[in-house]
C-alpha positions in Angstrom: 16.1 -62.5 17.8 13.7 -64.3 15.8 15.2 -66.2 12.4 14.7 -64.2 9.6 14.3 -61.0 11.3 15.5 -58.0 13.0 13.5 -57.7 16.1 14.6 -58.7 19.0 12.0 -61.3 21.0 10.8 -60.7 24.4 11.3 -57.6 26.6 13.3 -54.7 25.6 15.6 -53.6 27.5 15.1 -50.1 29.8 16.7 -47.1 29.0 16.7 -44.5 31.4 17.1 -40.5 31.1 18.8 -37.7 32.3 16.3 -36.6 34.8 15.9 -40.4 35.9 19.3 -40.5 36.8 19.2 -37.5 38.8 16.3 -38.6 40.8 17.8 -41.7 41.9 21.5 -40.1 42.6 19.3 -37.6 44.5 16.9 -38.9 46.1 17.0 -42.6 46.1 20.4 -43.2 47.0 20.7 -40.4 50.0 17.5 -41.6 51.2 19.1 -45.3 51.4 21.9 -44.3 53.1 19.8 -42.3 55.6 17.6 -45.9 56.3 21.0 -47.8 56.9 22.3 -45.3 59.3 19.1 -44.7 61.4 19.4 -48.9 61.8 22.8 -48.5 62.6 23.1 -45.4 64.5 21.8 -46.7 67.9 24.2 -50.0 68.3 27.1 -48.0 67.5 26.3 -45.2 70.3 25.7 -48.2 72.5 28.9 -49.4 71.5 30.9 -46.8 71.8 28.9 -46.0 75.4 29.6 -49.7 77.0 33.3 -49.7 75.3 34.7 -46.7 75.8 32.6 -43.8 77.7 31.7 -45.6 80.8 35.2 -47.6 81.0 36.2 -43.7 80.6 35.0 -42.4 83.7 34.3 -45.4 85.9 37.1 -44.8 88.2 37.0 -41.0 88.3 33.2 -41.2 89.7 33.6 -44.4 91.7 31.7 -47.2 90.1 31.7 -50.2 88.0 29.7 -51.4 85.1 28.8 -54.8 84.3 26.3 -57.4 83.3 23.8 -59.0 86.2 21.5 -61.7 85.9 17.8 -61.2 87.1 16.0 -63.5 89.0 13.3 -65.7 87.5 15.0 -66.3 84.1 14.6 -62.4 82.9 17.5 -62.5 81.5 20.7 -59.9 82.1 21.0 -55.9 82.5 23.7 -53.1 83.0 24.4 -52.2 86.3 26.5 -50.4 88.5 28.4 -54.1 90.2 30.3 -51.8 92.7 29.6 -48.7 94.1 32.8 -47.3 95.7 31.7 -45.6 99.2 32.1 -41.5 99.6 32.7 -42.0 95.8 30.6 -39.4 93.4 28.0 -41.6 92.8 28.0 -42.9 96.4 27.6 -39.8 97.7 24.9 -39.0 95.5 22.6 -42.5 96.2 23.9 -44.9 93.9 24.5 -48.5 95.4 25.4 -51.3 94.1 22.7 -53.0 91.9 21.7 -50.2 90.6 20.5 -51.0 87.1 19.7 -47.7 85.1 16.0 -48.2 83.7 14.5 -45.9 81.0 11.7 -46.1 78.3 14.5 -46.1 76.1 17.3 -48.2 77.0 18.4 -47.8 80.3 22.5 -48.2 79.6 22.7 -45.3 76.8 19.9 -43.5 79.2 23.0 -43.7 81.6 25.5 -42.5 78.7 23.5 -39.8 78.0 23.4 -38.6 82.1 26.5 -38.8 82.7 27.5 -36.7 79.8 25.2 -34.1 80.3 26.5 -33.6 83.8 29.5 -31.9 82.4 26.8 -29.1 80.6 25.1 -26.4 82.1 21.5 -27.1 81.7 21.7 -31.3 81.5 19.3 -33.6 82.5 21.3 -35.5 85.2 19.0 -37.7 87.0 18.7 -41.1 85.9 15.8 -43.5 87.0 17.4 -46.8 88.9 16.2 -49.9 90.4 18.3 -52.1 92.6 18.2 -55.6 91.7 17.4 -56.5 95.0 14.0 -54.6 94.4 13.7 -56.2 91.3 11.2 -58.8 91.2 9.8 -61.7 88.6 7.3 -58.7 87.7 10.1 -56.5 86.8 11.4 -53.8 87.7 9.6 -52.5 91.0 10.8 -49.5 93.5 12.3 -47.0 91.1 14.5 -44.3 92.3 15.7 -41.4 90.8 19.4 -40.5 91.9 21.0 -37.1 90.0 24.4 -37.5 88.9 27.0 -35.2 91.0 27.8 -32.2 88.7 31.1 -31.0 87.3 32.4 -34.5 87.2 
């Protein structure tokens, strides 16, 4: 406040009404906790998929999972490190090297196979490439093995 008078100097402060606080408690605030969870929402399914799906039925369909590293510095990948022989997914053309490849992440790509082998109508076939066929161009010679049914 200035000396010698009642008004307050600078800004005055904000007062918001009714309505304004209904807009932000419903609109603003749901549409911030939507933003958070579609950033969120894809490491934790990829986190729940390499901690506890695939450690869930590794054994049962005869394979493990594990980190590789590609040739030429590319870096590391999911595959399947051991193939169990007249296993599931032996049976069905999975060797080991296998790394699941997709448009969209090849390990939750995997997730999501595997899964929908248990349903009726799911999409069960999962595009791989062996790293063996996997050269510094990346990934080359793609097959498409289908995940045995009725797991």
């Amino acid at each position: 406040m200035h000396r010698g008078t009642d008004q307050p100097s600078g800004l005055r402060p904000i007062s918001l009404g009714r309505g304004t606080y209904l807009v932000i408690l419903l609109i603003v605030v749901p549409s911030a906790a939507f933003m958070v969870w579609a950033e969120l929402e894809p490491s934790i399914y990829y986190y729940n998929c390499v901690e506890s799906y695939i450690p869930s039925v590794q054994e049962r369909l005869g394979f493990r999972l594990g980190l590789v590293t590609l040739q030429g510095g590319q870096g590391q990948r999911w595959a399947l490190i051991e193939v169990t022989p007249g296993g599931p997914l032996g049976r069905a053309g999975f060797r080991t090297g296998d790394i699941p490849v997709e448009y969209h992440g090849g390990v939750t790509a995997f997730c999501y196979a595997l899964k929908a082998a248990d349903e009726v109508d799911g999409y069960r076939r999962i595009d791989v490439v062996n790293i063996a066929d996997w050269d510094t161009d990346g990934p080359n010679r793609r097959r498409e093995p289908k995940i045995p049914k009725g797991k």
